[in-house]
N, C-alpha and C positions, 0 to 999 in steps of 0.2 A: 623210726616213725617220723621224728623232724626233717629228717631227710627225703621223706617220702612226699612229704605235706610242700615242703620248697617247691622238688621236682614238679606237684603237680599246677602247684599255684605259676609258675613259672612257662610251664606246656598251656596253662588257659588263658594267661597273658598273651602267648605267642599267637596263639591261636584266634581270640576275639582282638587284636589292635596289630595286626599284621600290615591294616592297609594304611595305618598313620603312619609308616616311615615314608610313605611315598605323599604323604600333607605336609608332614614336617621336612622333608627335602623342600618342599617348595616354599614353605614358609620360610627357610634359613636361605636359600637363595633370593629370593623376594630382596631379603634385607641384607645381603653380601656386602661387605665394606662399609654400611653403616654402621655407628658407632650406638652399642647397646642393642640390639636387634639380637642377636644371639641369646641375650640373659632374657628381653622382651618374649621368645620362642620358650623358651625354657619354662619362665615362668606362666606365659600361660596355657603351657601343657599338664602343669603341676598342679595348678587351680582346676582347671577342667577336672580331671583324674581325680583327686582329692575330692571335688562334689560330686562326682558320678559313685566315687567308692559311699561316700557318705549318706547318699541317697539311699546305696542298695543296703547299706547295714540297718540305715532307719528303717525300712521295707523289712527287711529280713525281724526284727523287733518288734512288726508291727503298725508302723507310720504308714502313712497313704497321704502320698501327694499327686499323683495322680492317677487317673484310672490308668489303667495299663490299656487301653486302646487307645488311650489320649499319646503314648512314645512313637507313634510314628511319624508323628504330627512336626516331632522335631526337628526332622527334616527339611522344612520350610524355612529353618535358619542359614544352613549352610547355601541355599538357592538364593535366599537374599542378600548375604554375605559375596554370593558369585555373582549374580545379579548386579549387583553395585560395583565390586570389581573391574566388572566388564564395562561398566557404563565409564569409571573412570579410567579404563583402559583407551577406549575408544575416545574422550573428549582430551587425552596424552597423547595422543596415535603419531604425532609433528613432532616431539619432546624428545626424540630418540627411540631407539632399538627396544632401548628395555624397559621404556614406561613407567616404570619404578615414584616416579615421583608424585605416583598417587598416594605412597605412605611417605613419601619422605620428609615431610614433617615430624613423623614419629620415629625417624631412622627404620623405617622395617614395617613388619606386619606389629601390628599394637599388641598388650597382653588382652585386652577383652574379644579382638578378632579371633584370634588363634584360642581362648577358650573357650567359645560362643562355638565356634565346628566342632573343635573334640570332643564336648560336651555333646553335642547332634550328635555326633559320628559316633559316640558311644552309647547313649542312651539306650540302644536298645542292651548293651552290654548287662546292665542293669538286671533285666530279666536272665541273662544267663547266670551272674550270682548270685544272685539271691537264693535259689535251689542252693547251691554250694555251701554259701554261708551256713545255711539255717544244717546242711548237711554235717558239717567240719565243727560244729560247737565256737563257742567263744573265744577261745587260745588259737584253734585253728585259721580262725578269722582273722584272729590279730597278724600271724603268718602270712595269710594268702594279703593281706593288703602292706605289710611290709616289704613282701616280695615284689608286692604289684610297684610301688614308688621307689624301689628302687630297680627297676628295668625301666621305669617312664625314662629315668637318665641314661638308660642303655640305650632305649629306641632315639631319644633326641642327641643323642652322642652318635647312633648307627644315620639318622637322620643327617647330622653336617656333616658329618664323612661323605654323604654320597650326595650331599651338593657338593660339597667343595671338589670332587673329582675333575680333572681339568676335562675328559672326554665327556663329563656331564654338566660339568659348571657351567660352560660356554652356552649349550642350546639353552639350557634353564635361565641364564643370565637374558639371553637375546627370548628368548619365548614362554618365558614364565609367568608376564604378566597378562600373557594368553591362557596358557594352559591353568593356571592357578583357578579362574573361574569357571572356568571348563570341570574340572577335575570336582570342584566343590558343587556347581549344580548336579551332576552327576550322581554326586554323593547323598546331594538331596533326593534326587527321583528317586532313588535305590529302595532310601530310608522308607520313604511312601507308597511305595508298590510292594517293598519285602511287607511292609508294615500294613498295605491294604489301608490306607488312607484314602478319603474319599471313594471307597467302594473303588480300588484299583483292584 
């Protein structure tokens, strides 16, 4: 039965946060060789996760914090997160190849950047657990969310591995602090057309 309830929580992990190893590559290349940038990734992909799970078990209990038409809305973070991005991409454009030192101040992408998208880019996850939860009882729950935090360090473990690849690292180093903004507006329109925001 434990065994079952891992497997399953483990295949719905897989399944809803499949496209954050390809956020978190570019977040862990972003901050390549700065120092802290890596634990900075880490940690706020663990904060994200942690308030997204926290959110759906209050939900699942009961709590309403927002109308559930109001989640697709979230998407408007990750677009202004790119948004900004981009603008300090382009006022770096003379600074070199990699641009990079629009965070380099903070060695990297910060923890409340890199939480502030996961958080978007999950939200609507939200709504997929919640059925779940309310489905697997309270033990089960405790299950499906310790499985859930312990694969966030699998996916951010699968994530620097495939920045750090040298046939990947190199374009990512030189065109990341393109495609990083690129990849997170993106992620917003997604959010707001899956989600029919604004009448999309």
């Amino acid at each position: 039965m434990a065994a079952g309830v891992i497997a399953e929580a483990a295949g719905l992990f897989a399944v809803t946060n499949v496209d954050d190893i390809v956020i978190l590559s570019l977040f862990f290349a972003q901050g390549a060789g700065q120092r802290g940038s890596a634990r900075r990734v880490i940690a706020g992909q663990y904060l994200a996760f942690t308030a997204i799970l926290a959110v759906a078990i209050a939900v699942t209990f009961g709590a309403r914090f927002l109308p559930e038409e109001a989640l697709p809305y979230l998407g408007l973070l990750p677009i202004a997160i790119g948004l900004r991005d981009a603008w300090k991409a382009w006022k770096n454009r003379n600074l070199g190849d990699n641009g990079e030192q629009a965070d380099s101040g903070q060695g990297g992408p910060a923890i409340v950047k890199v939480a502030t998208t996961t958080f978007a880019n999950g939200g609507d996850n939200i709504g997929v657990y919640v059925p779940v939860f309310t489905n697997v009882g309270t033990s089960g729950t405790i299950v499906y969310c310790v499985v859930f935090l312990v694969l966030v360090g699998v996916w951010c473990a699968a994530g620097r591995f495939v920045a750090t690849r040298p046939v990947i690292a190199k374009p990512l180093g030189r065109w990341g602090h393109i495609l990083l903004p690129v990849v997170l507006i993106t992620i917003g329109l997604l959010i707001l057309i899956e989600g029919g925001a604004f009448g999309l």
